[in-house]
DOPA-584050 format. One line per 5 residues: for each residue x, y, z of C-alpha. Coordinates in steps of 0.25 Angstrom, whole numbers, m for minus. Layout:
N
X:Y:Z | ...
END
This chain:
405
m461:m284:648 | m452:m293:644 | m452:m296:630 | m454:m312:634 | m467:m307:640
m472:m298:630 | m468:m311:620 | m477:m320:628 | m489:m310:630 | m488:m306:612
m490:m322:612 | m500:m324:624 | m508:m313:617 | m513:m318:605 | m514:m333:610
m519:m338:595 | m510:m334:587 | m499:m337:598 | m505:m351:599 | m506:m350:582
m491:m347:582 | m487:m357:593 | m495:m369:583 | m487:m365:573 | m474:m363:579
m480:m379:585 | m481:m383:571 | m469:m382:568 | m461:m386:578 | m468:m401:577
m463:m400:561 | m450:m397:567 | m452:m408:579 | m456:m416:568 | m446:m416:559
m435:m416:568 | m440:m429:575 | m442:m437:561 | m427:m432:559 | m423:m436:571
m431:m450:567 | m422:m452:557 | m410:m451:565 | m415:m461:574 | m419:m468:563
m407:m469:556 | m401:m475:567 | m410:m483:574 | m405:m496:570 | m390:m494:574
m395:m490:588 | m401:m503:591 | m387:m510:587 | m378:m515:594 | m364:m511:589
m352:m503:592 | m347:m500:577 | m356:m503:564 | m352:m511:551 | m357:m507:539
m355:m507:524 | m345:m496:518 | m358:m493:509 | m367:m491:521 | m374:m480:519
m389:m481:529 | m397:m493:536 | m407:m490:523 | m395:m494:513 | m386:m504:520
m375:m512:513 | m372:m526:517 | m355:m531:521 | m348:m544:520 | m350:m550:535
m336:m554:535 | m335:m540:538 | m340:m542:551 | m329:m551:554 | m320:m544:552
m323:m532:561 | m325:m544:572 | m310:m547:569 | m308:m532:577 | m303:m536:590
m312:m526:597 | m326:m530:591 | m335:m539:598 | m343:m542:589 | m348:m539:574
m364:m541:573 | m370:m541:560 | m382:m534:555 | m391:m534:543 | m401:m526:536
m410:m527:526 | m423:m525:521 | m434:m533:517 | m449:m533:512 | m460:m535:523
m473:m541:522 | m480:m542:535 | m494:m550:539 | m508:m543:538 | m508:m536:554
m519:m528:561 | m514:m514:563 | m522:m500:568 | m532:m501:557 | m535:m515:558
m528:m526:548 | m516:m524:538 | m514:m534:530 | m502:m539:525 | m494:m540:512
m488:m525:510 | m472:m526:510 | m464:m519:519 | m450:m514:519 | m443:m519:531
m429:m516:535 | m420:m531:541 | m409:m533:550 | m404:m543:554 | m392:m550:563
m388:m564:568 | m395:m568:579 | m386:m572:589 | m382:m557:589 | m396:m551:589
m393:m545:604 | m378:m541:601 | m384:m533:588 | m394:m525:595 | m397:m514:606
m406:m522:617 | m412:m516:628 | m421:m504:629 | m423:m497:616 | m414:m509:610
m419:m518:600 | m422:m530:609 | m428:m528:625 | m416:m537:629 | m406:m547:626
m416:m558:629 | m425:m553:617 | m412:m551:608 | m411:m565:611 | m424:m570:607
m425:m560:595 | m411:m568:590 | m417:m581:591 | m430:m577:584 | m422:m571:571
m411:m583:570 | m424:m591:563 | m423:m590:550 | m433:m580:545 | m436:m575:557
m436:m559:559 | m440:m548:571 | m446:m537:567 | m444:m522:572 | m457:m518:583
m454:m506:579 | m458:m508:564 | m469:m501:557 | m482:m508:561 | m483:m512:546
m474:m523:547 | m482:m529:558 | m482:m532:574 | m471:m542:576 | m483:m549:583
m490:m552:571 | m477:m555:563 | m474:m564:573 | m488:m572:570 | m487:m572:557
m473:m577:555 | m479:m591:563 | m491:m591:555 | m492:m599:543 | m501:m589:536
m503:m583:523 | m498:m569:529 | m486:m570:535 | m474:m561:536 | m464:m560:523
m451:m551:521 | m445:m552:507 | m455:m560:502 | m451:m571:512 | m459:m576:525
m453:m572:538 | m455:m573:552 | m456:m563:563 | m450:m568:576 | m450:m558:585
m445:m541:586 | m435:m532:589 | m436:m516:590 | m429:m505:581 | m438:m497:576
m442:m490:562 | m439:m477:555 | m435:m470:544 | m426:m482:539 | m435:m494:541
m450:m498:545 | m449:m510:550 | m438:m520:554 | m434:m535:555 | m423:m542:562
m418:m555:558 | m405:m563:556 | m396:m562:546 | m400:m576:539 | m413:m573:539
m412:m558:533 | m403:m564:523 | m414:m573:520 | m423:m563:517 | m415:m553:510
m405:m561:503 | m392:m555:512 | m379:m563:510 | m377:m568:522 | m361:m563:522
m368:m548:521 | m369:m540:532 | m374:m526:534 | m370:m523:548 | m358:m526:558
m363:m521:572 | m349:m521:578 | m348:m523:593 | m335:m520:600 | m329:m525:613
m330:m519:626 | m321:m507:626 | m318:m506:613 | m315:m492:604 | m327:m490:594
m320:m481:586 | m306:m488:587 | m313:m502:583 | m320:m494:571 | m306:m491:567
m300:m504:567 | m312:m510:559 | m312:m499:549 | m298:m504:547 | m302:m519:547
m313:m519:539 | m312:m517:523 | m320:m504:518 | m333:m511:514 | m337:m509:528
m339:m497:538 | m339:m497:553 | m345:m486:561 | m349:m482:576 | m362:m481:580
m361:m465:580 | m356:m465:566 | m366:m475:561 | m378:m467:566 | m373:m454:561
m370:m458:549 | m386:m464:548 | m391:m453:554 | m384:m442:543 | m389:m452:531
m405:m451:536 | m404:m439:540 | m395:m430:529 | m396:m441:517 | m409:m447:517
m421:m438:512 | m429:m440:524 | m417:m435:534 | m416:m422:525 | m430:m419:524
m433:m419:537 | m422:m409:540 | m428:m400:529 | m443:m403:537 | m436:m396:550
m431:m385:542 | m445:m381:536 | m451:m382:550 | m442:m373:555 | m445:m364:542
m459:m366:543 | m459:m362:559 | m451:m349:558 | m461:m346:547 | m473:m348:554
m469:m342:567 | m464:m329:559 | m478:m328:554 | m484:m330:566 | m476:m320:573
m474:m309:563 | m490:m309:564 | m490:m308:579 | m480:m297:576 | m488:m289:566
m501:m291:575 | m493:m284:587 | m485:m274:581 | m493:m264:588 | m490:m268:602
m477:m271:597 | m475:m257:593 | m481:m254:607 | m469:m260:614 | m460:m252:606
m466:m240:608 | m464:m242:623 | m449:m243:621 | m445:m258:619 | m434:m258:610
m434:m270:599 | m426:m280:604 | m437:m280:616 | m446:m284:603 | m438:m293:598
m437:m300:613 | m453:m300:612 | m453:m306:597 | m443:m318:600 | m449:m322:613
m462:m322:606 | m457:m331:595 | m451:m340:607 | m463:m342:614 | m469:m346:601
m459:m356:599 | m460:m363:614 | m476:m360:613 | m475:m370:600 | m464:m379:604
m470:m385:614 | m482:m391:608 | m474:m395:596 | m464:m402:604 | m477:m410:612
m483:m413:599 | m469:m418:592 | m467:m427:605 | m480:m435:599 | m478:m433:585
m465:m440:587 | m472:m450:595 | m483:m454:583 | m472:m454:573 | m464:m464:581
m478:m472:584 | m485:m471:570 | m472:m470:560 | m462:m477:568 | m453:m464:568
m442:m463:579 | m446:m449:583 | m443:m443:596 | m442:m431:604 | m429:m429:607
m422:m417:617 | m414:m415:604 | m426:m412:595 | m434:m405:606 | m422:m394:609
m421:m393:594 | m435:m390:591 | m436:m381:602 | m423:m372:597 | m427:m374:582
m443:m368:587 | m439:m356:595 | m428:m353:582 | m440:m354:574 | m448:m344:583
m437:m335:585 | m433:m333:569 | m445:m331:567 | m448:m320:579 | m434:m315:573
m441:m313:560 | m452:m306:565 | m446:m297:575 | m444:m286:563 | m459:m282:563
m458:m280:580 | m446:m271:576 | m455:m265:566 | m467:m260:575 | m467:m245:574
m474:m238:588 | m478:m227:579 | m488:m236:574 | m496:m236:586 | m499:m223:584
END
C-alpha cells in the first residue's frame, strides 16, 4: 500500500476526529482568509481614490505624506507645469474634511433620527473639468460622459454637493438628501454648521481612510471650509498623446521649485500602499493577525495529529514490524497532514468567499477573493499541516514492534 492510501484510510478511519481535525484546520484558515483580505483591503483602500482619476503624473506637496494628512500648494504651481510643452492639461483637485449632520431617515430598524455629527471626507474640482478629472465608464466614477456632464452642472451652484453612493448608510440615501435639501424644513442637511444642498451622486467607495464622501467645486468647498482660493492640494497632470511619462516627470522636477512633488501613478500608489500598510497601526497589525493564525494553526494541527499518532502507534508499529523502513512513515505522516489541509481548505476558502462578501455589504470593506490570496492561503495551509506532520513524525519513528508483544 502506498503510503497516500494508508494516509487516506488513518483519516477515513476515525471520521470524528478526522472531521474534528479538518474544523480546526477550517478555523484557521478563515482567520488567515480573514486577515489576509482585510490587508489586502487596505491596499485597495489606500489607493482607491487615485484609481478613479484621471491623470498621467500627480502634483502634490513636498510635505505630502497620505490622503488622511494632505498639505495644500500655491495654484500658481499648476501653471507652471502647464507651461511644459508636453502637458495637456493640469486639473486641480481638493480635499478636505468636514462635520456632517444628516436628516432623521428610515433605516432597517425603523426610523433614525437626525442630529449626530459625522465625519466626512470632501473633494472638490472645477466643474467644467469634472469629466477630464475622473475615470468614467464601467467601474469609473460616473456611468458616462453624459452624467459627468450633469454632475458638473449640479456642483457649479453654490453650495451644491454630490454625495458618495457608496458611503456608509449613516450619512443618508442620496434620495432623501435630495428631498431635504428642497424642503424648507426644520431638519435639513448641514456640513460645518452650515446648510447645504445635495444635488445628485457619484461613486467611489469607502474604507479604511474615509466613511462617507462629498463632491463639490472648489468655491463651494472653500466656502465651507475656509480654503484660500489660490490653495490647491492636487494637480492631476495629463500629458499629450505620445508623450514620455517619465521624461516629462523629469522636466517638471526641474521646473517646478521644491515645495512640490511629481509622481507617476506606480509611485504614488506604492508609496500609499507602504504607509497603510508598514506605518499605520492597522497595516501592522493585521500582518501580526496572519502570523498568529499561521502560529495558532500549526499548533492545533500538531495536537490533533500527534493524538492521532499516539492513538495508532500500535498499527504503526505493525507496519514496521512487516519491514517498511521510516521514510515510508514519514511519506504516511505527511500525506496525512496534507489531506488534513485540502480536507480544511476547502470549506474555509467557501466561507471566506461570503465573509468577504458581508464585510463588503455590512461594513463597507473592499474585501475580495483574489487568485493572489487564494494561491497564498492554500500554500500558507498545507506549510502549516506539513510542519506540523514534521513535528510529529518523531513518535512514528518512535514506535517499537517489540511493543506488540
Amino acid at each position: 500500500m502506498t503510503p497516500l492510501l494508508l494516509a487516506w484510510s488513518n483519516l477515513a478511519h476515525k471520521r470524528a476526529r478526522t472531521a474534528i481535525a479538518a474544523g480546526g484546520v477550517a478555523f484557521a484558515v478563515i482567520l488567515i482568509f480573514m486577515e489576509l483580505g482585510l490587508l489586502g483591503g487596505v491596499g485597495r483602500t489606500a489607493t482607491m481614490l487615485f484609481d478613479k482619476l484621471n491623470f498621467d503624473l500627480f502634483i502634490t506637496s513636498s510635505e505630502y505624506m497620505d490622503l488622511s494628512r494632505t498639505e495644500p500648494f500655491q495654484r500658481s504651481r499648476l501653471a507652471q507645469a502647464r507651461s511644459v510643452s508636453a502637458v495637456d492639461e493640469v486639473v486641480p483637485l481638493s480635499f478636505g474634511g468636514g462635520g456632517w449632520r444628516a436628516p432623521s431617515r428610515t433605516g432597517l430598524f425603523g426610523p433614525t433620527p437626525g442630529g449626530s455629527v459625522l465625519s466626512i471626507t470632501l473633494i472638490a474640482v472645477p466643474p467644467g473639468q469634472i469629466e477630464r478629472a475622473f475615470v468614467i465608464g464601467p467601474g469609473g466614477v460616473f456611468p458616462t460622459v453624459e452624467d459627468a456632464r450633469i454632475a458638473g452642472i449640479a456642483i457649479g451652484h453654490l453650495d451644491a454637493f454630490l454625495l458618495d453612493r457608496l458611503s456608509k448608510p449613516d450619512f443618508g440615501s442620496v434620495e432623501q438628501l435630495i428631498v431635504a435639501s428642497e424642503s424648507e424644513t426644520t431638519d435639513p442637511v448641514r456640513l460645518n454648521n452650515m446648510r447645504a444642498t445635495v444635488a445628485g451622486s457619484f461613486e467611489l467607495g469607502t474604507g479604511f481612510s474615509w466613511n462617507g464622501m462629498l463632491l463639490s467645486s472648489e468655491e463651494t468647498l472653500g466656502r465651507f471650509t475656509g480654503r484660500r482660493a489660490d490653495a490647491v492640494d492636487f494637480g492631476l497632470v495629463q500629458l499629450r498623446e505620445g508623450a514620455d511619462i517619465l521624461a516629462v516627470q523629469q522636466e517638471l522636477r526641474a521646473t517646478l521649485p521644491p515645495d512640490v512633488k511629481v509622481y507617476t501613478r506606480a509611485e504614488l500608489n506604492a508609496d500609499e500602499r507602504r504607509y497603510w500598510l508598514r506605518l499605520t497601526s492597522i497595516g501592522q497589525f493585521l500582518v501580526v493577525a496572519v502570523i498568529l493564525a499561521v502560529v495558532v494553526g500549526v499548533i492545533f494541527v500538531y495536537q490533533m495529529m500527534a493524538a492521532d499518532i499516539r492513538n495508532m502507534m500500535p498499527e504503526y508499529a505493525t507496519v514496521k514490524a512487516l519491514g517498511y523502513r521510516p521514510p515510508y512513515l514519514t511519506g504516511v505522516v505527511l500525506w496525512q497532514a496534507a489531506l488534513l489541509a485540502m480536507l480544511g481548505y476547502v470549506p474555509g476558502f467557501f466561507a471566506s468567499i461570503g465573509l468577504y462578501a458581508a464585510a463588503r455589504a455590512w461594513g463597507g470593506i473592499p474585501t475580495g477573493m483574489t487568485i493572489e490570496i487564494a494561491v497564498g492561503v492554500l500554500v500558507l495551509t498545507l506549510g502549516m499541516c506539513l510542519a506540523s506532520g514534521l513535528l510529529a513524525v518523531r513518535k512514528v519513528h518512535a514506535a517499537d514492534p517489540a511493543d506488540l508483544f
